[in-house]
C-alpha positions as CSV (number, residue, x, y, z in Angstrom):
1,X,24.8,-15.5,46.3
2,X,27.0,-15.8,49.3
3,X,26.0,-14.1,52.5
4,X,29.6,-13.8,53.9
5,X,31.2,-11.1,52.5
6,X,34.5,-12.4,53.5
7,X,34.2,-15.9,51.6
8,X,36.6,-15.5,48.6
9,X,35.9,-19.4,47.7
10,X,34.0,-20.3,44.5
11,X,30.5,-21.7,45.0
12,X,30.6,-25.0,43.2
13,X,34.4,-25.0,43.7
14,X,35.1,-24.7,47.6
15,X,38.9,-25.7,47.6
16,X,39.4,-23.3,45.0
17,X,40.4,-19.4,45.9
18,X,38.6,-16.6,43.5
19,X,37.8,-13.1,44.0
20,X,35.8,-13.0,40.3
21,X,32.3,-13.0,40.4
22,X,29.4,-13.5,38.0
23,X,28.8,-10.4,35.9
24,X,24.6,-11.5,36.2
25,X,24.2,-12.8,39.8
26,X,27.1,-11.7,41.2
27,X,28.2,-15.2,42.3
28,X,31.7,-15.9,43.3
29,X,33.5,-18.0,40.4
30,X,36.5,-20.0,39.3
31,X,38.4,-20.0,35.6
32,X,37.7,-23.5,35.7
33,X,33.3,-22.9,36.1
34,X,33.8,-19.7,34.2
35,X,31.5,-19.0,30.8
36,X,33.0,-16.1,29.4
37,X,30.1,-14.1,27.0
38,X,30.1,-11.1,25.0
39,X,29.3,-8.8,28.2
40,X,32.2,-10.8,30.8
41,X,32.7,-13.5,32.9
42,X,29.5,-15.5,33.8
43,X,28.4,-18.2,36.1
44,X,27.4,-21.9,34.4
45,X,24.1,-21.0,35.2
46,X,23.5,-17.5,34.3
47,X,25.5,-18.7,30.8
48,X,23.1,-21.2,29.9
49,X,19.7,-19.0,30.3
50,X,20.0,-18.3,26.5
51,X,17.6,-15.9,24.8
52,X,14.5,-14.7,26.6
53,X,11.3,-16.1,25.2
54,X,9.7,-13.0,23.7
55,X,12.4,-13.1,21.5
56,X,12.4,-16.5,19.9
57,X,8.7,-18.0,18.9
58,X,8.6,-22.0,19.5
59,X,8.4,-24.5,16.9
60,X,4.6,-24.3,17.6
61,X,3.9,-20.4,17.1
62,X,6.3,-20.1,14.3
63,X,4.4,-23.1,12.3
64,X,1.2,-21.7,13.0
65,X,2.6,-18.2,11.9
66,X,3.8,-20.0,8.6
67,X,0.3,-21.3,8.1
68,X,-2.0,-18.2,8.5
69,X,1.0,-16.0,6.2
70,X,-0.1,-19.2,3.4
71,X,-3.5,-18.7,4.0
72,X,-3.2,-15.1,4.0
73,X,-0.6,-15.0,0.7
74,X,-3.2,-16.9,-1.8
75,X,-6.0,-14.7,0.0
76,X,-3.9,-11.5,-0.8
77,X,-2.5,-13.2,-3.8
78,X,-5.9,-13.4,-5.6
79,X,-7.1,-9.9,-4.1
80,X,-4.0,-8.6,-6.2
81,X,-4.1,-10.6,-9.3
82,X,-7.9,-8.8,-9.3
83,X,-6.4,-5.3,-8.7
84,X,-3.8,-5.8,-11.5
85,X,-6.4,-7.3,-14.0
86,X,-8.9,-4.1,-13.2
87,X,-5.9,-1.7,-13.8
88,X,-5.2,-3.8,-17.2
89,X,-8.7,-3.5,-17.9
90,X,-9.2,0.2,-17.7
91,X,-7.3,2.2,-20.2
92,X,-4.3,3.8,-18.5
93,X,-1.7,2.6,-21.0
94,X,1.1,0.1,-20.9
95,X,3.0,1.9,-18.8
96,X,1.1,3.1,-16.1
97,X,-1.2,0.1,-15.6
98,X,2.5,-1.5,-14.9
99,X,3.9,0.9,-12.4
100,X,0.6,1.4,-10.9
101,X,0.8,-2.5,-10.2
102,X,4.3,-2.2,-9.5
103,X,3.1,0.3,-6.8
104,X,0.2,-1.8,-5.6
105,X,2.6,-4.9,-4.5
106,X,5.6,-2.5,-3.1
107,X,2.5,-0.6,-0.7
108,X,1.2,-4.0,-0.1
109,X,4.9,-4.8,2.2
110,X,3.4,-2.5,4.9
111,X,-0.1,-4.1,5.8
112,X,1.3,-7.7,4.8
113,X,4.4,-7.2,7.6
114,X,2.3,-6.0,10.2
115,X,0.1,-9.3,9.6
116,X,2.9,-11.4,9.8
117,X,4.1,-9.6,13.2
118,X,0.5,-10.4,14.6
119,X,0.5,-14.2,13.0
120,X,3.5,-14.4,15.2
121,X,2.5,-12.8,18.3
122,X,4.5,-9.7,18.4
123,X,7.7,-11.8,18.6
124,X,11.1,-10.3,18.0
125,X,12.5,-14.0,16.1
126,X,14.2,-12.7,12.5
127,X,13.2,-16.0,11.7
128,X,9.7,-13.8,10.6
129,X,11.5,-11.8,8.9
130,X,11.7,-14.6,6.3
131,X,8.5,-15.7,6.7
132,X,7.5,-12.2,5.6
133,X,9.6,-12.0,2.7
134,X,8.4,-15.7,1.7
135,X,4.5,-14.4,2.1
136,X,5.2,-11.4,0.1
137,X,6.8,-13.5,-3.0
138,X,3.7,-16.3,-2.4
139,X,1.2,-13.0,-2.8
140,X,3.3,-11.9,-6.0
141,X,3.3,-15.3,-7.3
142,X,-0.2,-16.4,-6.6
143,X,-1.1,-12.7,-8.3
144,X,1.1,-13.5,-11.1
145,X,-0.8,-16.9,-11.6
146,X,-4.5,-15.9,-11.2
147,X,-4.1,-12.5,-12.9
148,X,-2.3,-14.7,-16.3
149,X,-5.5,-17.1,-16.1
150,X,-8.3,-13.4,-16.4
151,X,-5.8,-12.9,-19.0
152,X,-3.6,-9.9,-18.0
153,X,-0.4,-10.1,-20.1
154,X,2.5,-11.8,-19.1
155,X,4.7,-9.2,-19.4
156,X,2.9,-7.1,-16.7
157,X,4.6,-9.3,-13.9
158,X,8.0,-9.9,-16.0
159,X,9.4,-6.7,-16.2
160,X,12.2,-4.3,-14.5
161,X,9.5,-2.5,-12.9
162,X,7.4,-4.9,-11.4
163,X,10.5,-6.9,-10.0
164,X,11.3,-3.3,-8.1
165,X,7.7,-2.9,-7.0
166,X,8.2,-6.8,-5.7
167,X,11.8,-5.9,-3.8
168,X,10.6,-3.1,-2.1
169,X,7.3,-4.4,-0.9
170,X,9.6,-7.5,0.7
171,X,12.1,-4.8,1.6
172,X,9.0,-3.1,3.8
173,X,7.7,-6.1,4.9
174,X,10.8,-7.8,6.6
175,X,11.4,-4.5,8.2
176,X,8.0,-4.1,9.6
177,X,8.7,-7.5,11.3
178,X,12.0,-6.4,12.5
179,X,13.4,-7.7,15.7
């Protein structure tokens, strides 16, 4: 910043005349160094600072966040698959064995976010936002596969009502992650 208040020349621009300064650092600047954003006329610098860290995770945190949700989907997966094949075991009936899985995987978005925001160290990225809806489809698909091979029938994880259970659990999951 300029210590004269009476200098009306831009800063990397001396020959040039300008009375606009930098909406950030309050810089004076040209038209020909301005960066105009979504909130006014910036300086080259102030333009390029991009998005502040706690927003965006690096390549590193965001691969280590996709590993521990893998880990953590088959881990979940097969804790699942064992819930749905007790609740087929026990003789509740077609129908409420299935929404009572149903339920089980939609209530199971809440926890499995919240892991997911703590894999990624309480980033605000909406790139875990994916990662969240990926982990809950892994759990439902691991769960799909181990509960099939205890022999719970197919039709269990193949229906209207399971695929509801499924989209809100993501649904609840994404938002808990939710920059």
């Amino acid at each position: 910043m300029t210590n004269d208040p009476f200098d009306t020349t831009c800063l990397r621009h001396p020959e040039t005349a300008s009375n606009l300064r930098c909406g950030r650092c309050d810089d004076l600047i040209c038209p020909q160094c301005m960066v105009q954003s979504p909130v006014g006329a910036r300086c080259p610098d102030c333009a390029s600072i991009g998005q502040a860290p706690i927003f965006r995770a690096t390549p590193g945190e965001l691969t280590t966040t996709i590993a521990i949700s893998i880990g953590g989907a088959v881990v979940l997966g097969i804790a699942y698959a064992l819930v749905v094949w007790l609740l087929w075991s026990m003789p509740l009936g077609y129908r409420v064995g299935n929404v009572a899985a149903a339920l089980v995987i939609g209530l199971a978005g809440a926890p499995v976010g919240e892991f997911v925001r703590r894999a990624g160290k309480y980033k605000l990225d909406a790139r875990l936002r994916v990662v969240a809806a990926v982990t809950m489809f892994a759990i439902w698909t691991t769960g799909f596969i181990v509960a099939v091979a205890l022999g719970v029938w197919i039709d269990v994880f193949l229906n209207i009502v399971a695929y509801i259970g499924l989209g809100v659990g993501i649904y609840v999951a994404m938002n808990r992650v939710r920059p």
